[in-house]
BAMARVO-752665 format. One record per residue (C-alpha): x, y, z. Coordinates in steps of 0.001 Angstrom, whole numbers, plus 500000, padded with zeros to 6 digits. Example, Ala and Ser with C-alpha at 12.3 -4.5 7.8 and 13.67 -1.06 7.14 Angstrom:
BEGIN
512300495500507800 513670498940507140 
END
This chain:
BEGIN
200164690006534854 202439688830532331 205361686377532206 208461687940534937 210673688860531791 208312691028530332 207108692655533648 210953694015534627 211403697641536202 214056697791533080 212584695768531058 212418693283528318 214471691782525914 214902688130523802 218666687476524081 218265685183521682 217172687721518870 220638689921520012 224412689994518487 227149688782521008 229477691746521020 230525691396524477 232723689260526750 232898688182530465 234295690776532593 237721690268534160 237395688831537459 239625689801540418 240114686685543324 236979685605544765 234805688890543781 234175689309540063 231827692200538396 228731691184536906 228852689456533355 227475691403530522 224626690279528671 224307690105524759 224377693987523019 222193694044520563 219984696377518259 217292697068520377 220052698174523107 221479700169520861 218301701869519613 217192702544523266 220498704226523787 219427706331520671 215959707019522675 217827707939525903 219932710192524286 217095711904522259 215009712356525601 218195714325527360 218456716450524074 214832717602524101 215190718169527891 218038720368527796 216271721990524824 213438722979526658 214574723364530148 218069724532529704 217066728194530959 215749726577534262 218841724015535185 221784725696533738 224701723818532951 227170723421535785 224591724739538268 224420723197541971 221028721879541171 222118720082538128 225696718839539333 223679717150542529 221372715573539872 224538714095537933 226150712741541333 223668711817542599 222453709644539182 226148708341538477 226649707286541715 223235705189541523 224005703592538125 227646702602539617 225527700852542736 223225699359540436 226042697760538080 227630696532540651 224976695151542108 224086693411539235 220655694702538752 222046696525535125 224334695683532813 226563698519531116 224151699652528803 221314698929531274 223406701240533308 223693704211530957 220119704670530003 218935704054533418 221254706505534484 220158709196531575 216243708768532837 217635709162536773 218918712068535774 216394714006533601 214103713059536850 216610714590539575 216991717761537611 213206718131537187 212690717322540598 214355715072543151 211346713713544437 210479712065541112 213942710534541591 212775709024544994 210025707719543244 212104706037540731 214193704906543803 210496703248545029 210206701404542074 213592699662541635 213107698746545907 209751697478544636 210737695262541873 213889693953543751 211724693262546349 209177691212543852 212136689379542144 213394688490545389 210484686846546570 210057683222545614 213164682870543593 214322679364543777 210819678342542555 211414680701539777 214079679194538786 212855675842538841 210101676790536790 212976678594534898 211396682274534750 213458684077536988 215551686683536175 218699685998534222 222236686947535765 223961689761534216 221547692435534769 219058694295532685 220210695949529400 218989698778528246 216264697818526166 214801696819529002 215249699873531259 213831702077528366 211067700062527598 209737700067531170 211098703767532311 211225705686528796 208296706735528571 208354708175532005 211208709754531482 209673711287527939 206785713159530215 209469714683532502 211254715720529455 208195717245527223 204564717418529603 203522720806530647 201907720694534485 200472718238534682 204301716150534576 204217714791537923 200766712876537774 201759711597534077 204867710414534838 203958708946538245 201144706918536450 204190705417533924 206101704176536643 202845702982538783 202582700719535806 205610699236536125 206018698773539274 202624697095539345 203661694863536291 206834693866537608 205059693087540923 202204690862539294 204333689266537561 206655688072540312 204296687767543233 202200685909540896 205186683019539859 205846683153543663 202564682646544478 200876681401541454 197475680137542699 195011679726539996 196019681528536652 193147682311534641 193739683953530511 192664687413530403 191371686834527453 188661683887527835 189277683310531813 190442679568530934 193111678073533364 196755678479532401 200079677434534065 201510680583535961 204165682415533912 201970682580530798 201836685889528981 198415687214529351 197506684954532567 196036686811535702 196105685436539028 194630686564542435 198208687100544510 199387688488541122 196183691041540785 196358692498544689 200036692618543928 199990695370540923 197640697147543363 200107697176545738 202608698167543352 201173701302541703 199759702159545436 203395702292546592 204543704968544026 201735707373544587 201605706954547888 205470707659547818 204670710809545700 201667711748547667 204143711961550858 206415713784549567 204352716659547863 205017715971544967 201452715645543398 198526716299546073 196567713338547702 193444714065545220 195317712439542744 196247708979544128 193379707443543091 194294708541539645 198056707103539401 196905703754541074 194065703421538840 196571704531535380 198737702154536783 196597699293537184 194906699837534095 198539699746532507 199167696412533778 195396695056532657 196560696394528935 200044694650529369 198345691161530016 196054691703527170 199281692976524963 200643689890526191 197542687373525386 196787688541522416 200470689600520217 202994688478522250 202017684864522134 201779684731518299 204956686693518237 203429689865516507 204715691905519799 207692691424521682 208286692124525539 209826695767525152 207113696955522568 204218695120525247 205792697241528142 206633700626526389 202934700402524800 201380699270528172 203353702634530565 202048704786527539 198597703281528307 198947703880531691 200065708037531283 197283708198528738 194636706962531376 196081709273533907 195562712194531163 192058710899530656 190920710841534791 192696713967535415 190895715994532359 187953714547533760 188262715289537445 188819718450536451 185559718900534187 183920717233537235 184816720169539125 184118722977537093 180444721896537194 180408722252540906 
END
């Protein structure tokens, strides 16, 4: 829905508006580890977040995962291992790394099948980023080497994370919605550079060339469907949330990725919002819709 950058399963960031504190990795024959990208404040401050989030989770839910208990020493191999794959594999950098791997975990502990619904949406967006590539980068909008910092993996996943952290019972559907919306961002956003069509502004429906922030295109459109579908239907087969409420994270997520476009359109492209801010504001969009449906399904059905 938006331009790639700002649609990323770990998000955003302008490299440009960063401090160079960090130099190529030493390489080792013909294999060499990924090259970090620029630290900068924003990386630093969504280290901050992550580290806040684990601190209210263990606050409130140290009774239920004890420390050093099996369930929460699978959560932290399991998580470290996944952050070591995902370094590796270039899809984070080293900060990217640690704050993905701080919302991994406060997801395993809760509940391992929220983790396999994270796992949905990084297979997802590689998937999306995949797709169409050396077009991308001829239109120079695919993804930069060096992997995603961690600005971007709060931005997109923070808020997610926050729900699993704080939400009373109704945590599943909330978070689910968060990462519906990002999957179905990140999806739009590549499917629609892939396949770019005809772009229209959200704002005034007037043609614009694919990649621009707040353009919506057909491919791109049945794409964050598809997106948001994939995590609740994930969730859905796993019991983790019941099948009555799949309509209600692929809706929240959709309606996450029609705010990020209009985010986009409207502040981004007069530089009042940047990419991170768009993304965290539009996954908080999305849980708040999911709130909104649920409270309302529910009212629905007390007057039967």
């Amino acid at each position: 829905m938006c331009h790639p950058v700002c649609g990323r399963p770990f998000l955003l960031y302008d490299a440009h508006r960063g401090f160079d504190v960090a130099s190529s990795v030493l390489t080792t024959g013909r294999n060499a580890l990924p090259k970090s990208r620029s630290f900068s404040v924003s990386d630093l401050l969504a280290l901050v977040f992550a580290a806040v989030i684990l601190i209210v989770f263990a606050w409130l839910h140290h009774a239920e995962f004890p420390l050093g208990g099996h369930r929460f020493l699978t959560a932290l191999a399991i998580t470290a291992g996944f952050a070591v794959l995902a370094w590796f594999a270039g899809g984070v950098n080293f900060t990217g790394a640690l704050a993905g791997s701080a919302v991994a975990f406060i997801m395993a502990v809760r509940d391992l099948r929220m983790f396999l619904a994270l796992l949905i949406v990084f297979a997802v967006t590689l998937l999306a980023t995949r797709v169409g590539y050396a077009r991308k980068q001829q239109l120079r909008t695919a993804e930069p080497a060096g992997g995603r910092t961690a600005a971007q993996a709060m931005a997109n996943l923070g808020i997610a994370a926050l729900v699993v952290a704080i939400a009373g019972k109704a945590w599943p559907m909330l978070a689910l919605a968060a990462l519906a919306e990002a999957a179905g961002d990140t999806s739009s956003s590549e499917i629609g550079m892939a396949f770019p069509g005809k772009t229209l502004m959200i704002t005034n429906f007037k043609p614009v060339p694919a990649g621009t922030d707040g353009g919506m295109s057909l491919f791109g459109t049945i794409a964050a469907l598809l997106g948001a579908a994939s995590v609740a239907i994930a969730a859905v087969a796993t019991d983790l949330v019941p099948a009555s409420q799949i309509a209600t994270i692929i809706l929240a997520g959709f309606f996450g990725t029609i705010i990020d476009s209009l985010l986009g359109a409207i502040f981004e492209r007069r530089g009042l919002l940047d990419n991170d801010l768009v993304n965290l504001l539009s996954t908080a969009a999305a849980v708040g819709m999911a709130w909104g449906l649920g409270s309302s399904f529910e009212f629905i059905l007390l007057l039967k």
